[in-house]
C-alpha positions, -999 to 999 in steps of 0.1 A, spaced: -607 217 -205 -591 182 -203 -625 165 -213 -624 188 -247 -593 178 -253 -598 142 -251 -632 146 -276 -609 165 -303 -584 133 -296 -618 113 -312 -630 94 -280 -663 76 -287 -676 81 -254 -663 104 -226 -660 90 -191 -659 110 -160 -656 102 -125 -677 109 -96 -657 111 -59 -660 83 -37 -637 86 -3 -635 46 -10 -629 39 -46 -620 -1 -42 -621 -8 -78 -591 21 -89 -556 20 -81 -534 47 -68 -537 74 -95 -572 71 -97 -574 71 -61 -554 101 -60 -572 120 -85 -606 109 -68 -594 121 -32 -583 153 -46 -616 162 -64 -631 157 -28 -605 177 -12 -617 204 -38 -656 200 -25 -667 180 -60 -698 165 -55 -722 149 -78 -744 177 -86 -710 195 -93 -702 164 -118 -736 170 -136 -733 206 -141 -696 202 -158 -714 170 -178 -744 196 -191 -714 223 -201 -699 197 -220 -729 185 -235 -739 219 -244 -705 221 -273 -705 185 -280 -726 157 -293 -707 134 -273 -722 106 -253 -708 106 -216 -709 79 -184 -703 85 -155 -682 60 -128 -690 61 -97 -699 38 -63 -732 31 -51 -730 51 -15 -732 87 -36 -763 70 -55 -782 57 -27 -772 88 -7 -785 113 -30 -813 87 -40 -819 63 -67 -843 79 -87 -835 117 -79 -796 105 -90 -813 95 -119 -835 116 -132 -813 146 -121 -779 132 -135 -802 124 -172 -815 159 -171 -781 173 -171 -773 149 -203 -758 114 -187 -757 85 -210 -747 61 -182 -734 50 -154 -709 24 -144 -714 15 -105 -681 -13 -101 -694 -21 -65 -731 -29 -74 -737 -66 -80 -760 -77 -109 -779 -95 -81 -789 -64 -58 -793 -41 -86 -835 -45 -91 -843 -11 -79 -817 7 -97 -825 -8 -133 -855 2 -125 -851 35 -125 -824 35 -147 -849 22 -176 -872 51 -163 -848 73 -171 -833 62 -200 -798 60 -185 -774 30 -198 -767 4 -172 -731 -9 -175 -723 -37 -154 -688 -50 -151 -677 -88 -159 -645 -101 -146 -618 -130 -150 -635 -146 -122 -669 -142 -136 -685 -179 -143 -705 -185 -173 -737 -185 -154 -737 -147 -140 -721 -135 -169 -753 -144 -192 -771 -127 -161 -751 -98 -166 -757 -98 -203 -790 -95 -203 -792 -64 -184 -765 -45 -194 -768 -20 -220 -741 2 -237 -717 -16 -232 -706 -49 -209 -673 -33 -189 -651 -67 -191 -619 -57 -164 -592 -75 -181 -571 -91 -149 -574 -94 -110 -568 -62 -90 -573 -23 -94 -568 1 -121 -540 16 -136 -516 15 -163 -498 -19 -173 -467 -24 -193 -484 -54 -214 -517 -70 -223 -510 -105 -210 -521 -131 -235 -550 -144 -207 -564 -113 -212 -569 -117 -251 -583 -154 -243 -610 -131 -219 -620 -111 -246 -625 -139 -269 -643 -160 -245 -666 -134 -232 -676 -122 -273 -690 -157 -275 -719 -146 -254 -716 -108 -263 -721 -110 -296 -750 -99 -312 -761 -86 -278 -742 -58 -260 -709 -44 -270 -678 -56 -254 -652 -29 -241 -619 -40 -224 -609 -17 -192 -578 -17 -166 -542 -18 -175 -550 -3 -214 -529 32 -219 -512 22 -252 -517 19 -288 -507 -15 -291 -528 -24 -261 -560 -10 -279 -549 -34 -314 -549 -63 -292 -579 -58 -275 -596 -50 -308 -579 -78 -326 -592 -104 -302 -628 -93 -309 -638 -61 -285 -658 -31 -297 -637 -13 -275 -612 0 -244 -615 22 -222 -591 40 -208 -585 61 -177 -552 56 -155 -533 71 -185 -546 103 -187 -554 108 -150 -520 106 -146 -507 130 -176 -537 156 -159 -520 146 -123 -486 159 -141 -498 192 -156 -492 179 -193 -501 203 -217 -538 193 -230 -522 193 -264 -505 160 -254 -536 148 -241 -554 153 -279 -526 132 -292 -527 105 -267 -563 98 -273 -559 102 -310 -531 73 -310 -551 54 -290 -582 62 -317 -564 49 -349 -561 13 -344 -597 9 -340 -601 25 -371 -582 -4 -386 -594 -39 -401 -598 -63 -372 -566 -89 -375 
């Protein structure tokens, strides 16, 4: 199983994706992967049965991505309560604004699920302290304008973002840096400039997308592990 293979790699916290026939936030392999899964029939119950298998071998915690339409469809609280008694951690909605999300942290404190909103370049000061104070788990800061998926680089406005947005982190929530990280160096930069971690998904959808061998998979995530186990520069 790919998501076994990534915990021997030594992720911190597994992240899976729930289908959405519109995922605006990914880019193409994401998208890809996501209308695929549908294709399959993959629904979210189906999602919280494989996230109770996995909890059932490993001590891992796991979130679950996913757009508000399956939540509201399936219901707030009943996505809730179900998706917690089947061992979710938390859940990471990119298309639900801090603004209209009353109900759902509602029951999401019922429940004891994590809310992890997202924070963006274009996020101002003001909404980002509004965001900060209801987030828990982690704060999802997407490093640059546009979708998901695998970049060549960290640009150095990204590491200025990180180091902006730990100002008002700190102490607070943890600060994990998403979109465009699939390499090692990426991860050290990230980390460097002051987050508690990156998250990353592009690369490894796309090695699954290929039919790598998992065992490539274990070593990805492991490579991507070790400089986080390294003093901060």
């Amino acid at each position: 199983m790919v998501a076994e293979a990534l915990i021997r790699g030594g992720v911190d916290i597994l992240e899976l994706g729930v289908p959405f026939s519109d995922p605006i936030a990914d880019g193409p392999t994401i998208q890809a992967a996501s209308h695929q899964a549908l294709n399959l029939g993959v629904t979210p119950k189906s999602v919280f049965s494989t996230v109770e298998k996995i909890k059932g071998k490993y001590d891992v915690p796991i979130v679950l991505l996913t757009y508000y339409n399956p939540i509201y469809r399936m219901g707030i609280g009943s996505f809730m309560e179900t998706g917690r008694s089947h061992g979710v951690d938390g859940l990471i909605v990119p298309d639900l604004p801090v603004e209209e999300s009353g109900e759902y942290r509602k029951f999401a404190e019922k429940y004891g699920v994590d809310t992890i909103f997202l924070a963006s370049p274009a996020t101002s000061v003001e909404r980002l302290e509004k965001i900060v104070d209801v987030s828990s788990g982690f704060l999802y800061l997407v490093s640059l304008y546009g979708v998901t998926g695998a970049r060549s680089k960290v640009e150095a406005s990204t590491l200025d973002l990180v180091k902006r947005f730990k100002q008002y982190t700190s102490g607070r929530v943890n600060l994990a840096v998403g979109f465009g990280i699939s390499k090692p160096e990426h991860v050290k930069s990230v980390v460097s400039a002051g987050a508690d971690g990156a998250i990353v998904g592009s690369a490894f959808v796309k090695m699954v997308s290929e039919g790598v061998m998992l065992k490539r998979l274990e070593e990805l995530a492991v490579s991507l592990k070790q400089p986080t186990r390294s003093p901060r520069a």
